[in-house]
SEPAVO-491493 format. One record per residue: residue number from 1; x, y, z of N, C-alpha, C in turn. Coordinates in Angstrom, 3 decimals. Example, Ala and Ser with C-alpha at 12.3 -4.5 7.8 and 13.67 -1.06 7.14 Angstrom:
// residues 2
     k      neast     nnorth        nup     caeast    canorth       caup      ceast     cnorth        cup
     1     13.190     -5.690      7.800     12.300     -4.500      7.800     13.200     -3.300      7.800
     2     12.850     -2.250      7.080     13.670     -1.060      7.140     12.900      0.030      7.870
***
This chain:
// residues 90
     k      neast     nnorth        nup     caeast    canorth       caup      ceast     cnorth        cup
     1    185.031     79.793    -83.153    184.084     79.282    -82.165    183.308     78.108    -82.746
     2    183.089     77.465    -81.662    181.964     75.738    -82.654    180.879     76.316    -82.499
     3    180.278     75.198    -83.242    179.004     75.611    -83.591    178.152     74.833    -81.755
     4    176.947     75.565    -81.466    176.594     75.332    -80.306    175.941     73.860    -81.171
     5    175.933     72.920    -79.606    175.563     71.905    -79.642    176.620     70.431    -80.075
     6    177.746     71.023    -80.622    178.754     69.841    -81.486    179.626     69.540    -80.425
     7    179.797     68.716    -80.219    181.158     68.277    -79.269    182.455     69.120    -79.284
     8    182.967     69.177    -78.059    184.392     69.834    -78.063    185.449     69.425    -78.855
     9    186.238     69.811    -79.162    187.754     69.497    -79.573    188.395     68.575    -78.916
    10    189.166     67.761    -79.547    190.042     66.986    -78.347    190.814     67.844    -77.365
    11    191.303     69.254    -77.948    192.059     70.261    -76.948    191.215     71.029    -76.156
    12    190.158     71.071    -76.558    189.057     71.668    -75.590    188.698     70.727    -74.496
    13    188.123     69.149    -74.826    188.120     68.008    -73.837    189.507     68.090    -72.864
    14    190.825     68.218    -73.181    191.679     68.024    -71.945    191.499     69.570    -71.264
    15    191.454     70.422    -71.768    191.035     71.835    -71.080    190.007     71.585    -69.850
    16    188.653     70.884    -70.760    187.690     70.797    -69.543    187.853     69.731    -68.012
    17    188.848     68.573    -68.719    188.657     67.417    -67.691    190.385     67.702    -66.672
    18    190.974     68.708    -67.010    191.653     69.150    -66.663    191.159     69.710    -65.253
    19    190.215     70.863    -65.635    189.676     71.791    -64.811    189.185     70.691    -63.955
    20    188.073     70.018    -63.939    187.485     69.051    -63.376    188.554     68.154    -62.376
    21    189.331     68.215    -62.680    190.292     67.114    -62.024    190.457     68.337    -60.724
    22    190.858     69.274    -61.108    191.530     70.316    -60.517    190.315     70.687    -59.288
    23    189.567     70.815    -59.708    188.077     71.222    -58.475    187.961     70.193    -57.957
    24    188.024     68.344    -58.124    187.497     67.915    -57.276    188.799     67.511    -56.446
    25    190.004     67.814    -56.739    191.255     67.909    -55.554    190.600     68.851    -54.560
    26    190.086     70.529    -55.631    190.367     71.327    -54.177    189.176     70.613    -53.325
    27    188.112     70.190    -54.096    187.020     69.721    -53.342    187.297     68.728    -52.035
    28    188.019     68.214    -52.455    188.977     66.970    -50.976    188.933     67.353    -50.767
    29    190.235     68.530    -50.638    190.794     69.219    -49.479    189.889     69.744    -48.772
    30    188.665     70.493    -49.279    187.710     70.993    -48.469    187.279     69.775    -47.705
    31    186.901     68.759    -47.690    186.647     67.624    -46.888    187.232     67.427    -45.869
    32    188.634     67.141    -45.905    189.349     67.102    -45.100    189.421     68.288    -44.173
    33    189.453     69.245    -44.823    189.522     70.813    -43.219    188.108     70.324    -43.164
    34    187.255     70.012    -43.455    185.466     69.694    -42.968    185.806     68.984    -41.606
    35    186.257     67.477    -41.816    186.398     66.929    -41.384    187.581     66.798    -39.804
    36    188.427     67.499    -40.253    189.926     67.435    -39.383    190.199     68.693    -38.886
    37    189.599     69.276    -39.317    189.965     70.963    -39.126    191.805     71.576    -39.631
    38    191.815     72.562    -39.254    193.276     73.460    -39.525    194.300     72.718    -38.882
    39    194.026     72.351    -37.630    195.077     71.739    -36.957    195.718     69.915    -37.530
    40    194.876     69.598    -38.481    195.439     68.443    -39.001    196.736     68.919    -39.816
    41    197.760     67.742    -39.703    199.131     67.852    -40.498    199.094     67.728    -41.648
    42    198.196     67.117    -42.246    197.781     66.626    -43.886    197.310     68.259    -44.324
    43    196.332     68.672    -43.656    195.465     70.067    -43.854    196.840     71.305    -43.657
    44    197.298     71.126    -42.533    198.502     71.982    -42.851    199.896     71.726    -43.442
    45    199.932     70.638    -44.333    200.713     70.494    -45.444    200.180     71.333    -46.650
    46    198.691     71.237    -46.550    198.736     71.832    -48.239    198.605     73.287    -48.254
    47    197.696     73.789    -46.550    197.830     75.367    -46.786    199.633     75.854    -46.791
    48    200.491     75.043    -46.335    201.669     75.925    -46.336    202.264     75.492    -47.658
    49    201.725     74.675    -48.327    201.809     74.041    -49.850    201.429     75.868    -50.359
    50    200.341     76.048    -50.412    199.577     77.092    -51.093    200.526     78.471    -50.542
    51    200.570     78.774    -49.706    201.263     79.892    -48.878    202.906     80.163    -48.808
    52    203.573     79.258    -49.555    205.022     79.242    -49.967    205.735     78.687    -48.651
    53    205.254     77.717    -47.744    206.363     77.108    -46.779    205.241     77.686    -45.423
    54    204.682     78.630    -45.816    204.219     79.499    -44.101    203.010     79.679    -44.229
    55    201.852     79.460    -43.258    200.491     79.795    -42.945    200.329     80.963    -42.393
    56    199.997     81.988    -43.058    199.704     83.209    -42.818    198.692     83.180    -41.130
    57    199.754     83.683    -40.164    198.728     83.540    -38.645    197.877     85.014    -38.615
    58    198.253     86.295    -39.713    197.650     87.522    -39.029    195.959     87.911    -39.999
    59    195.957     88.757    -39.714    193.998     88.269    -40.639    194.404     88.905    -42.196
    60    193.877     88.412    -42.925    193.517     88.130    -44.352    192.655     89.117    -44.842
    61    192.736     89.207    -46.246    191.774     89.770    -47.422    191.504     88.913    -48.305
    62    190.687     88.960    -49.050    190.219     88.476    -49.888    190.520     89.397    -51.467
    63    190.355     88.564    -52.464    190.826     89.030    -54.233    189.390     89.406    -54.158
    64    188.620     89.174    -53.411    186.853     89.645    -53.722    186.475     91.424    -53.673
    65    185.590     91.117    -54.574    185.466     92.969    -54.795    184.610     93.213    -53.222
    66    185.012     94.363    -52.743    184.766     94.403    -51.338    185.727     93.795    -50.030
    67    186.829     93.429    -51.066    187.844     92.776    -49.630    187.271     92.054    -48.492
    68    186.563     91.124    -48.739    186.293     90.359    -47.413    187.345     90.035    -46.272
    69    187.140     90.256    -44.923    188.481     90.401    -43.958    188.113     88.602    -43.263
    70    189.315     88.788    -43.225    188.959     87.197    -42.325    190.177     87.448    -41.342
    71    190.027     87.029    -39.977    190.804     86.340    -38.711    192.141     86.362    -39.183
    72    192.269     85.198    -40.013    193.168     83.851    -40.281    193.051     83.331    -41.284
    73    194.389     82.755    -42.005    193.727     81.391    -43.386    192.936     80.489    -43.232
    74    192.825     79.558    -41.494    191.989     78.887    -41.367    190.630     78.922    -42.043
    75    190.405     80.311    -41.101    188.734     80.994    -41.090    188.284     80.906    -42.232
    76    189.583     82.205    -43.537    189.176     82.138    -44.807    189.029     80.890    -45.711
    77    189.712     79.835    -45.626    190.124     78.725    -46.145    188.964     78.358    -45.753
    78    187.875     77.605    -45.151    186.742     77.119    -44.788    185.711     78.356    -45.459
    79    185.787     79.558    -45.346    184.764     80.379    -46.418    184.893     79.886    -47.427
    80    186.280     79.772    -48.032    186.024     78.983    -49.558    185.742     78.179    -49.961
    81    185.794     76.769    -48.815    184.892     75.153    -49.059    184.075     76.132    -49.113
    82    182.968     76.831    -48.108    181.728     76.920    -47.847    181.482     77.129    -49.038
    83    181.666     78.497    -49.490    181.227     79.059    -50.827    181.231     78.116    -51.771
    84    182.420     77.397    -52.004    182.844     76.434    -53.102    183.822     77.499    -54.384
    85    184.050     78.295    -53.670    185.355     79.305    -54.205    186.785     78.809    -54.383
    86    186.959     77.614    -54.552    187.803     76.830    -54.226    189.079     78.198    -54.864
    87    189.335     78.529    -55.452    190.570     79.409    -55.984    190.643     81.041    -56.344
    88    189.835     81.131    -55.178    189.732     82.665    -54.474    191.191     82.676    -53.544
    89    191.799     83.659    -53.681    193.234     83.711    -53.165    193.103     85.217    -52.372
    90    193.863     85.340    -51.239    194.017     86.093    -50.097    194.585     87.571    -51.254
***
């Protein structure tokens, strides 16, 4: 472990700006369903990106302790912009 306060590692730096890259994609995407909603083609390219080819139409769970139920991916997919849960998975 480093010592607190010293700069990261160079392998620790691509670890972090990695992650970073990675949140402010999902962060778009949350923009875009903000903006366009579910029914955009761009927006439903990436949920059936995420979902293996198919957008789950019947209602959802959540990986959250307590199973949160949702509708639809739409519904849930916009809880997770909201939250900013960006990689909370059904």
């Amino acid at each position: 472990a480093q010592q607190p306060g010293t700069p990261l590692s160079n392998e620790e730096y691509q670890q972090f700006f990695k992650f970073l890259r990675i949140t402010l994609q999902a962060s778009t995407a949350c923009h875009l369903r903000e903006l366009y909603g579910c029914q955009n083609k761009l927006v439903q390219t990436l949920d059936k990106y995420e979902n293996h080819g198919l957008i789950p139409q019947e209602p959802v769970c959540s990986e959250m302790p307590g199973s949160l139920f949702f509708p639809n991916f739409c519904t849930f997919s916009f809880y997770r912009c909201i939250k900013k849960k960006y990689f909370l998975k059904v």
